[in-house]
N, C-alpha and C positions, 0 to 999 in steps of 0.2 A: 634236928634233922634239917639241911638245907634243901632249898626250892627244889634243887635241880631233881635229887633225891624224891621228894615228894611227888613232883611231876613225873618220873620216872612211875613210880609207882602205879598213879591215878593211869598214865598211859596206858599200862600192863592190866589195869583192871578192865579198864574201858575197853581192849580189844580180847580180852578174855571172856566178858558179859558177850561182846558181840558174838564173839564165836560160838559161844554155847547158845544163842538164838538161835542157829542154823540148825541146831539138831532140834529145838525146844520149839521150833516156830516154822519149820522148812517152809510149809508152803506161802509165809510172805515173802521168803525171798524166793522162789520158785514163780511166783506169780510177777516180779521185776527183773527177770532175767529177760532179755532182747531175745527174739525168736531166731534173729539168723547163730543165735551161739546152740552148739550143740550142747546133750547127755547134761541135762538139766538138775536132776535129782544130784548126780553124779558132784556136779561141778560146787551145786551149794554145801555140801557135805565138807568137799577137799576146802570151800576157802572157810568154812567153818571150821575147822581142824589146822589151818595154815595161820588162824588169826588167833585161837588157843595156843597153838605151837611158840608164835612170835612173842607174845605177851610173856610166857615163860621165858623165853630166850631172853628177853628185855632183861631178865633181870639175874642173871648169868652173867658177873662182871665180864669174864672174857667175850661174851657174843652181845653184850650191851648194842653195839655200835653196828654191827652185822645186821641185826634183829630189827634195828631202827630202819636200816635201808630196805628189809627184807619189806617193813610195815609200808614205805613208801611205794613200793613198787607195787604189793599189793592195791593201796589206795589207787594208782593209777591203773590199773587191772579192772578193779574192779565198777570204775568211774563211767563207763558207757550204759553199764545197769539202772544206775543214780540217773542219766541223762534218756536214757529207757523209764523209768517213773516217771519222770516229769512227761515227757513228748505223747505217754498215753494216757494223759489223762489223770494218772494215779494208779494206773493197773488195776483198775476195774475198784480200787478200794479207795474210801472215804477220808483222802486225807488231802485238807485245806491246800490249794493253788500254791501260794504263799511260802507254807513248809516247804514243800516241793521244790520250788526256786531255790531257797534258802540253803537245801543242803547240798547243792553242789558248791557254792562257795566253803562250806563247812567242810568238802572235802581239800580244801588245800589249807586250811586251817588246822586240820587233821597232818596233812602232810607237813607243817612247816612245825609242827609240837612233835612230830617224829625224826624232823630234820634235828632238832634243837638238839636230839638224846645220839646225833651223831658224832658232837663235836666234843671233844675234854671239855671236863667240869671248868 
């Protein structure tokens, strides 16, 4: 099996584990969602469902490359939440300074392993 393939895969898994958090975990992402965004409950569900959805789609030869843009755009969506954790502190929950920082850079590292599954093998 080649890289590209495997990484295809590990992608697909990674945003399908996240997704199913949303429903298995709501209120940590309930508790990082920025207060000026509305219908909270609401919103963590649909990008729990949009990031299960995409992961499948990833691996739908025809909608491969759809699905990748669809992940990026998500990542950029959902990027003010990540910079909403850090700026409060951790949202009231115990996770290291550190970490905090760290995953917003993690978020374009995310998007540039989504970019990769844009382009032919």
């Amino acid at each position: 099996m080649e890289i590209k393939t495997i990484s295809l895969y590990a992608l697909a898994t990674f945003f399908a584990g996240a997704g199913l958090l949303h429903f298995l975990k709501p209120k940590f992402f309930l508790r990082i969602m920025p207060p000026y965004i509305p219908w909270h409950r609401p919103i963590v569900y649909l990008t729990g469902l949009a990031e299960i959805g995409l992961a499948a789609l990833l691996l739908v030869h025809n909608y491969t490359v759809w699905a990748a843009w669809g992940i990026i755009a998500h990542l950029i969506a959902v990027f003010p939440a990540n910079v909403y954790h850090l700026s409060s502190g951790g949202a009231g929950m115990r996770i290291p300074q550190w970490l905090l920082v760290l995953r917003l850079p993690f978020q374009f590292i995310l998007i540039g392993w989504a970019f990769w599954h844009t382009r032919a093998s």
